[in-house]
C-alpha positions in Angstrom: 69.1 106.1 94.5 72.4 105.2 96.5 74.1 108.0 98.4 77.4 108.9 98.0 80.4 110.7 99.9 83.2 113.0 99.3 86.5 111.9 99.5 89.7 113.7 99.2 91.9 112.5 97.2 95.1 112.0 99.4 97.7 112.2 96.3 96.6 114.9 94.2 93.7 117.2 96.7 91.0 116.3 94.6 87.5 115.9 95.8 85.6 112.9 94.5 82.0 112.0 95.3 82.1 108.1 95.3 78.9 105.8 95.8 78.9 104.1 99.4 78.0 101.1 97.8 81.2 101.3 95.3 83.7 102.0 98.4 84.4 98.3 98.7 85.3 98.0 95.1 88.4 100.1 94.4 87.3 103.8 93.5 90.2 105.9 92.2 90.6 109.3 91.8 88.8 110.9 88.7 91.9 113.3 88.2 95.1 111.1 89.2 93.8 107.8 89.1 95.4 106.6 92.5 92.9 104.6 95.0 91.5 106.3 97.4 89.9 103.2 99.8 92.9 100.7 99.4 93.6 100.5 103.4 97.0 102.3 103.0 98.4 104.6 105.3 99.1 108.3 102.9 101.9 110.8 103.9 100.3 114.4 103.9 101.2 117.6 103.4 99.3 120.3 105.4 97.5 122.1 102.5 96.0 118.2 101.6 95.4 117.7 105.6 93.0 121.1 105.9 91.5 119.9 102.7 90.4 116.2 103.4 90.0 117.3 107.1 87.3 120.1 105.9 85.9 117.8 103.0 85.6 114.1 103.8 82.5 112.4 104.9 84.2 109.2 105.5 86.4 109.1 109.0 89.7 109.7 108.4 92.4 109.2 111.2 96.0 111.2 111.2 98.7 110.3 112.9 100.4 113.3 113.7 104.6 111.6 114.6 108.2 112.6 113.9 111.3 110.5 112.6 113.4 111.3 115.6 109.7 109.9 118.1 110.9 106.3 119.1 107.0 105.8 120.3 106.0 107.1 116.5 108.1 104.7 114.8 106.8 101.4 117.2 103.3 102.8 116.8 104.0 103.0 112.4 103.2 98.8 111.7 100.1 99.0 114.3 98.5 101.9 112.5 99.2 100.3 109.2 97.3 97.3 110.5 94.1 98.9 111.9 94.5 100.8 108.3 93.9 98.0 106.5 91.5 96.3 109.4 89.2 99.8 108.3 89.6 99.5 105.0 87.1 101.0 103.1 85.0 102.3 105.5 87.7 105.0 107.0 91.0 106.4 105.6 94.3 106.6 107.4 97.3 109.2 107.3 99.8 110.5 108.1 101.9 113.7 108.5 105.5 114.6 109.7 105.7 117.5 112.1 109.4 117.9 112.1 108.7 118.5 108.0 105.8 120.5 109.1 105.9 122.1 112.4 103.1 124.5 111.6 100.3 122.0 112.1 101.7 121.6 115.5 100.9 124.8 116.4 97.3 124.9 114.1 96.0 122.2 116.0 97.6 122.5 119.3 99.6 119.5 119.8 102.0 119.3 122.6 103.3 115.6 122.0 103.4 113.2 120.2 102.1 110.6 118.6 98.7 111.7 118.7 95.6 110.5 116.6 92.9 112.8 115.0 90.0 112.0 113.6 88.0 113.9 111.5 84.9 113.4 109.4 82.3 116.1 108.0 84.5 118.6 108.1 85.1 118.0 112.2 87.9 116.8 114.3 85.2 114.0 116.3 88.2 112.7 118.6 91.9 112.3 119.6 94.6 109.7 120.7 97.4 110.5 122.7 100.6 108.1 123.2 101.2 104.8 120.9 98.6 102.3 120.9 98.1 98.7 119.3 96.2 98.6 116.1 92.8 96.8 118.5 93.4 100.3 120.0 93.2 102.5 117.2 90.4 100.3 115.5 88.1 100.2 118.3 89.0 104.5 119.0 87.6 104.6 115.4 85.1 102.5 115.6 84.0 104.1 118.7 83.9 107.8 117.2 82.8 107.4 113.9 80.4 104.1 113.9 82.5 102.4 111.6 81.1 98.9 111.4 84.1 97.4 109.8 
């Protein structure tokens, strides 16, 4: 018998519970369809953040930025790399905190761009300041044991 893990669906909220051995093949969402280990970067909104942050067994990383943040915007193509470097074994997203500035204050950040990682319903690390994607890889693979 294979074991599987919970994973949030980062378009539509919905929890799946995919096999580990399928996470390199594609899963999608049961409800909406849309994959949910495909090594792109999501945009989240904070009701979808509590939910995969609470929910997910897999590591998922959230960059925390704002359109106006020149390090956010120079830091957007590395994250997107070390997304895809990750892929399937952790998830990557993102939320605005201009759009958003209540998550700011629910998880007390004072600057950013700052990296979160959370998996099994913890936050296991953060990242302060723009990094290259080597950086953000290695923080995850560091935190979570992702072999990838």
């Amino acid at each position: 018998m294979s074991s599987s893990a919970k994973i949030t669906c980062l378009d539509c909220s919905a929890v799946n519970r995919v096999p580990t051995d399928k996470l390199a093949s594609g899963p999608k969402c049961g409800v909406c369809g849309a994959r949910l280990t495909d090594g792109k970067v999501k945009a989240l909104d904070p009701a979808t953040l509590t939910k995969a942050s609470k929910t997910d067994q897999l590591p998922l990383l959230v960059d925390f930025w704002a359109p106006w943040c020149g390090p956010c915007r120079m830091m957007a193509p590395q994250f997107e790399q070390a997304a895809k470097a990750l892929a399937p074994t952790a998830r990557f997203a993102k939320i605005d905190t201009q759009d958003f500035p209540q998550v700011s204050q629910k998880f007390g950040i004072r600057g950013i761009p700052l990296l979160i990682l959370f998996q099994n319903g913890k936050e296991i690390g953060r990242l302060t300041g723009a990094r290259p994607a080597a950086d953000i890889a290695q923080f995850v693979r560091t935190h979570a044991g992702v072999k990838a």
